[in-house]
N, C-alpha and C positions, 0 to 999 in steps of 0.2 A: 823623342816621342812628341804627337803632336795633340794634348790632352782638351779637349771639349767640353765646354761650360753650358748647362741648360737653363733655359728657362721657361716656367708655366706659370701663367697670368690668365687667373680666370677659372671659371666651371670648367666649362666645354675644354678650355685647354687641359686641363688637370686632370678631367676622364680620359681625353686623347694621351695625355701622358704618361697615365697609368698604364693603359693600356702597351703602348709602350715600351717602357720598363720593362713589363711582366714578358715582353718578347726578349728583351735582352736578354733578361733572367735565363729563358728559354735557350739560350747558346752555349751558358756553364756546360762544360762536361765534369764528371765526374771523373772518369778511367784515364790512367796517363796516355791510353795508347789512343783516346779517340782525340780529333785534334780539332781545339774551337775553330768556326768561321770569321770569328770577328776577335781583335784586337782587345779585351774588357778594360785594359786600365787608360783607353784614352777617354771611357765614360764612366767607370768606377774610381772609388779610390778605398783604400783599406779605412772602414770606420770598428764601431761597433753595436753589436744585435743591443733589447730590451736585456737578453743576459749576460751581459759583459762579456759576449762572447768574438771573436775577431771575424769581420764577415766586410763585405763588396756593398761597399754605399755610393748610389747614384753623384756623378757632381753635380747637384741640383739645386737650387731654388725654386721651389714652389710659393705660387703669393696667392691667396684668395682669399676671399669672406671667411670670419673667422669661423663660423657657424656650421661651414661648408668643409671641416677639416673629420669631423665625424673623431674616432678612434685616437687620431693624430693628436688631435686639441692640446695643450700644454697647461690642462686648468691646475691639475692637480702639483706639478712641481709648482706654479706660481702659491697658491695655497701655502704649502709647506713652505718659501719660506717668507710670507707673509705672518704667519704664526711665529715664527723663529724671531723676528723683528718684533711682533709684539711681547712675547716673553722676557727681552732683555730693555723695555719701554711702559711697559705696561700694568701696575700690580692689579688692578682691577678684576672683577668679572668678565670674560669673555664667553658671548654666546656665537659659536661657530655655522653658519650654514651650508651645505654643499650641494652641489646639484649631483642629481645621480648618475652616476658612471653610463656612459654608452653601449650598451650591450653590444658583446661579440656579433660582428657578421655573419650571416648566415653561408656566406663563402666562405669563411676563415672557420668556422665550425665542421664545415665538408671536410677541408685541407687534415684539420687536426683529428677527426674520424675517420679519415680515410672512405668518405661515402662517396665521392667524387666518382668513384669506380663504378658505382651501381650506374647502371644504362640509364634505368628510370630519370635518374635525377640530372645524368648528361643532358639529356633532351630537355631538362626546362632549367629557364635560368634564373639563381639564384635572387634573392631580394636584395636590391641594389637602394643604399639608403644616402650613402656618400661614394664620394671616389676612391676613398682610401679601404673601402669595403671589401674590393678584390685587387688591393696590391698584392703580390707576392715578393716586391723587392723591403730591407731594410731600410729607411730613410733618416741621414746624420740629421740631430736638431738642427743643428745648424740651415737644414733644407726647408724646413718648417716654417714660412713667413705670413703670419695671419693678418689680415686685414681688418680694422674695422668696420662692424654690418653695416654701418651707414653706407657703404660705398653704394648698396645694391637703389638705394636710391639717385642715383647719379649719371642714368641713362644716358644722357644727354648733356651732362657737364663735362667736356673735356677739359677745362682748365680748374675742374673740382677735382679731377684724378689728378693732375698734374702739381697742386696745391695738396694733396691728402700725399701723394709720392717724396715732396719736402719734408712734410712732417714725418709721415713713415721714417724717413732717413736722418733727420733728427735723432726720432728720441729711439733707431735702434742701432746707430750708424750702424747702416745695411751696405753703403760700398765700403768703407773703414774697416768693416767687420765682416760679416759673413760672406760677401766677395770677393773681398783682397784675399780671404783665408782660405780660398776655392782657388783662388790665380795661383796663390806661393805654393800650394801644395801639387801644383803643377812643374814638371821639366820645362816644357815647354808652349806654353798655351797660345793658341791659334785662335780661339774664337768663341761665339757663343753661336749653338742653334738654338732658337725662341717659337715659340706659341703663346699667341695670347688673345685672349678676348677682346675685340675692338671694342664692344657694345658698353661693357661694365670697366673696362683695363685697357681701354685705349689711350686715355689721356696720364694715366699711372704708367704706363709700357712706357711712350714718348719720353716723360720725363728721364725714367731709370736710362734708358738707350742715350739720350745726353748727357746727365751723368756720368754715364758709362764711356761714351766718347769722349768728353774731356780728358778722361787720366789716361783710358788706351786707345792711343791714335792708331795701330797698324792693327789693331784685333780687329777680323773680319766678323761677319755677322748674315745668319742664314734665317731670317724670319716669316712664319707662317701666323699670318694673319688673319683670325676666323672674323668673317663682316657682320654686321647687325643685320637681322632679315628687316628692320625699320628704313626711314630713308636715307640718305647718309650724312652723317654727323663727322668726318675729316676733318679737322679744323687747321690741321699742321703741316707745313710742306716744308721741308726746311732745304739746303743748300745740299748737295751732295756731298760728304763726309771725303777724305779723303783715300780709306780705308774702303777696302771691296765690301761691298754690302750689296743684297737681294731679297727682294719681297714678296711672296707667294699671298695674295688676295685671296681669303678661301668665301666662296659662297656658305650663308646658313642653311644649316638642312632642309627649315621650311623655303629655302628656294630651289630643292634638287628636284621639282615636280617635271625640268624636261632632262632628266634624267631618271627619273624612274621605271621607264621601259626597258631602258640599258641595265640599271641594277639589279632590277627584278627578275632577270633571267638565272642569274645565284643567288640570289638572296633573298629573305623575305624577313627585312627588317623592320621595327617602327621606328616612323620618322619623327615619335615625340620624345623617345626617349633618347638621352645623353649617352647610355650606357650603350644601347646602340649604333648609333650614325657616329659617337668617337671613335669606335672599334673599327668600324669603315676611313675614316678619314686616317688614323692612328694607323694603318696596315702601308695607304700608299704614302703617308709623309716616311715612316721607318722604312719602306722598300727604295722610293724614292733616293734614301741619307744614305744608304747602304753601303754605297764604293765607302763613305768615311771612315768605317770603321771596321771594313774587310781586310782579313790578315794579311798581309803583304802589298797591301794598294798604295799607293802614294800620293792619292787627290786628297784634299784638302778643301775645307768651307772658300777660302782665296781663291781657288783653281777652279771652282764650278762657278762661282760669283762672275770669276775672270770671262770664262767661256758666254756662259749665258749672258754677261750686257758687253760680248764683244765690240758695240756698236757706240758703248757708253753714253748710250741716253734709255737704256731697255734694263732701269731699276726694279722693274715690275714684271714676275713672272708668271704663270700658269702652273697649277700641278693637274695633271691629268692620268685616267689607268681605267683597266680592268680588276675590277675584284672577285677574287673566285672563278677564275675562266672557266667554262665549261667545257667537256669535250666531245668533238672534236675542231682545235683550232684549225681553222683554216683562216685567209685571205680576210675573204669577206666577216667572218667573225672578231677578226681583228678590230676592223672598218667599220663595223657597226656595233660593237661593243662599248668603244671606247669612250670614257666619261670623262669631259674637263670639269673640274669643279674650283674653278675660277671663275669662268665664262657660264658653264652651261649648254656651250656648242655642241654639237656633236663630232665628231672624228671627218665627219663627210663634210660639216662646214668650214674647216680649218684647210684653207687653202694653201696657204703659206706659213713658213716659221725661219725666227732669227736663226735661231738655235734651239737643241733638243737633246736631254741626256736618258736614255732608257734602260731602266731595268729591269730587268724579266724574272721571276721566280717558278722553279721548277718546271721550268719547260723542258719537252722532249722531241728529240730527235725532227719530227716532223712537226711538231709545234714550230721549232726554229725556222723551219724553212720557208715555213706562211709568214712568219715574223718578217723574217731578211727580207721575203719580198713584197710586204709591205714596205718596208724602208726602204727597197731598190724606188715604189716608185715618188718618194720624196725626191724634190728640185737641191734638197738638201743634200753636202757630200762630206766625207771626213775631212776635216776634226769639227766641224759643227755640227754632223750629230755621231752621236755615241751611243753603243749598248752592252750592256755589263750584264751577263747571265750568271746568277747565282740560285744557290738552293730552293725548294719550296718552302715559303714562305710559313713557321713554324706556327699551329695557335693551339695555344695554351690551353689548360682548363679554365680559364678565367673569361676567355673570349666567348662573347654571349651565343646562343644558339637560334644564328639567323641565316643560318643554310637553308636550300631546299627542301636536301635531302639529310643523311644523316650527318653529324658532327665529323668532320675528317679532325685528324692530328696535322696536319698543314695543308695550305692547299697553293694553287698554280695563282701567280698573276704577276701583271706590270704595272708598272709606277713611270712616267715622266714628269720630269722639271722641263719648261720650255719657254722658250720667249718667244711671242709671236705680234703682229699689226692687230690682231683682234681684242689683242688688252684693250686697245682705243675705245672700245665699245663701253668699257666697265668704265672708264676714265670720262668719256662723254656725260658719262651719265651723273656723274657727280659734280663735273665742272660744270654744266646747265644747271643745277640743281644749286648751287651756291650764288651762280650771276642772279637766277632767279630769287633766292634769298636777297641778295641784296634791293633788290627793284624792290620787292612790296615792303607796303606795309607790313601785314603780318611778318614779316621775316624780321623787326623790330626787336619780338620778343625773344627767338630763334638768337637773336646775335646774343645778344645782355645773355642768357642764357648759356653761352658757349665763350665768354668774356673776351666780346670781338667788338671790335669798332668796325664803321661801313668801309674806311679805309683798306684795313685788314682785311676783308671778305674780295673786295675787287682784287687787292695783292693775290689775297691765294687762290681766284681766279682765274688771273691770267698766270699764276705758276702752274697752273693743272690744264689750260690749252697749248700753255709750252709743252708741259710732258705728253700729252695727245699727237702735237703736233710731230712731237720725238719716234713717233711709232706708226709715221706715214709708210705705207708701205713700198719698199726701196728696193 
């Protein structure tokens, strides 16, 4: 078995991850004779529910603001037994304060009345107050990593996250402990897939991923990288690991503004809300990972890593798709649908690509055929690109109600991973963006703030028109 370790860092990633989850959840069967799509114990592992009951817990880590855990919060075990230590310490007076319990979700109140079913209430969607609001999956303590609130002031410190990620590890040993205890209880572990916040969890991410690489050198690693819609604060480049590794750049949603003519033909989301635009990104990163954990598939985090930087300077990938295809696909709806949300290109400006793995959710018969021949006219041939046709893509009653039309139970789309010359673009833009830091003045307080020397800033300069120059188009 090849069992998958996750990771979420962050808001946006922890919506997207719920999100998530709640599809996995979606693959249980119950009947012996209906037979799952996907593999569960390469992302499950046997825990147990609130009732000592034996149930399927995520291998997970989740890290965010502690504030931001809603329901999840661990105030109350801490509580008890801080009471317990003062009892056997303390003969005095003790006056006890507590904060008041979080009320039930108004999702998780649907689930538990069964109102979900009423039409009425399908069509609008729940009050969304945390992310753990509409989990549907169980989550072991152990998954539960809170951060201190200070973090959220730290926009712009990356060696604040990376310095707060020491101590975190300190005083919980988080690799010693809750990660080593996620690897053993593994056959066979391959790797981690990660999500995380660059903007608040970038410089916290960096650190755990060295961490992380120190003790396991051959664990590969699949990471989606949600960017700050701010200017870019990168501070890290490091040497390439020796270990397959791949990084998916995700634009923030307040930059999907030249993509909203594409999305807007399914969808009618807002683009302020979390609970929204994760449900959109959460559809194509889980379509996208799919070969991984399809029953009888044999690719592996290493094998797509491998594929996609055939060229081994193409670290840096693209995910791009349709969401909710409408119908009828044809050719040209392929073509002009298509959203990268890395770049922001369109499908018609994408000239060229390294490599490309696609997969398709409940397409039909003649859907396929527009498909193939849009892929007939890529310059691209097998095994650089690939397409894996599985089921329609399953949504929950969780997944918010930003159709059209009415709320389907699944619907059609595709997801690709790709590597393409046009990363260059997003790469440009950072590498100017730093030499310029270094030239002025004002970038003075920019450095001390991101705890760089002028040295350090020219190094990760000309490391980042290296990696540009890596993705000349060949």
């Amino acid at each position: 078995m090849r069992e998958i370790i996750y990771i979420q860092a962050g808001s946006f990633a922890n919506y997207a991850g719920t999100h998530f989850w709640n599809t996995q959840e979606s693959y249980f069967t119950y009947n012996d004779d209906d037979e799952p799509i996907v593999n569960h114990d390469l992302s499950f592992h046997e825990g147990r529910s609130p009732q000592n009951q034996p149930t399927l817990c995520p291998r997970l880590l989740a890290f965010d603001q502690k504030s931001n855990f809603g329901t999840l919060a661990k105030t109350s075990q801490v509580d008890e037994a801080t009471d317990a230590s003062l009892d056997t310490t303390w003969r005095g007076r003790v006056v006890r304060e507590t904060q008041d319990p979080i009320p039930q979700s108004e999702y998780h109140a649907r689930l538990e009345g069964e109102i979900e079913e009423n039409d009425d209430l399908e069509r609008t969607d729940p009050n969304i107050r945390y992310w753990s609001d509409y989990s549907r999956v169980f989550l072991d303590p152990k998954s539960i990593q809170p951060i201190p609130d200070a973090l959220e002031s730290t926009e712009a410190g990356w060696s604040v996250g990376q310095d707060l990620f020491r101590r975190y590890n300190e005083d919980t040993e988080l690799m010693e402990g809750a990660l080593r205890l996620l690897v053993e209880n593994c056959d066979n572990f391959q790797g981690l897939q990660m999500m995380h916040d660059t903007p608040t969890f970038g410089g916290f991410s960096h650190a755990f991923l060295t961490s992380f690489r120190d003790e396991f050198l051959k664990a590969s690693t699949l990471n989606f990288s949600f960017l700050s819609g701010a200017d870019p604060n990168h501070a890290c480049i490091d040497n390439p690991p020796s270990a397959l590794d791949i990084i998916f750049p995700i634009l923030n949603p307040s930059q999907w503004s030249t993509l909203e003519s594409n999305l807007s033909q399914g969808l009618a989301y807002d683009k302020n809300s979390l609970y929204h635009t994760s449900a959109v990104m959460s559809s194509l990163v889980e379509t996208a990972t799919l070969p991984l954990r399809l029953k009888g598939s044999r690719e592996d985090i290493a094998m797509i890593a491998d594929h996609l930087n055939w060229r081994k300077c193409s670290r840096l990938g693209q995910l791009d798709g349709i969401v909710s295809l409408p119908f009828p696909a044809t050719e040209a709806a392929f073509t002009d649908l298509y959203c990268n949300f890395s770049t922001g290109l369109s499908n018609k400006d994408e000239h060229s690509v390294f490599a490309r793995r696609n997969v398709t959710r409940g397409l039909q018969d003649q859907d396929l055929v527009a498909f193939d021949a849009l892929c007939d006219l890529s310059s691209l041939q097998e095994p650089l690109i690939s397409s894996i046709h599985a089921p329609a893509y399953p949504v929950p009653t969780s997944f918010p109600s930003i159709f059209r039309h009415t709320k389907p139970t699944s619907m059609r789309m595709t997801s690709s991973l790709v590597t393409s010359p046009s990363t260059s673009i997003l790469l440009t833009g950072y590498a100017r963006f730093v030499e310029q830091t270094a030239r002025t003045r004002r970038g003075d307080g920019v450095l001390m703030s991101m705890g760089l020397e002028s040295d350090d800033v020219k190094e990760l300069a000309s490391a980042l028109w290296e990696i540009v120059d890596g993705y000349g188009n060949d």
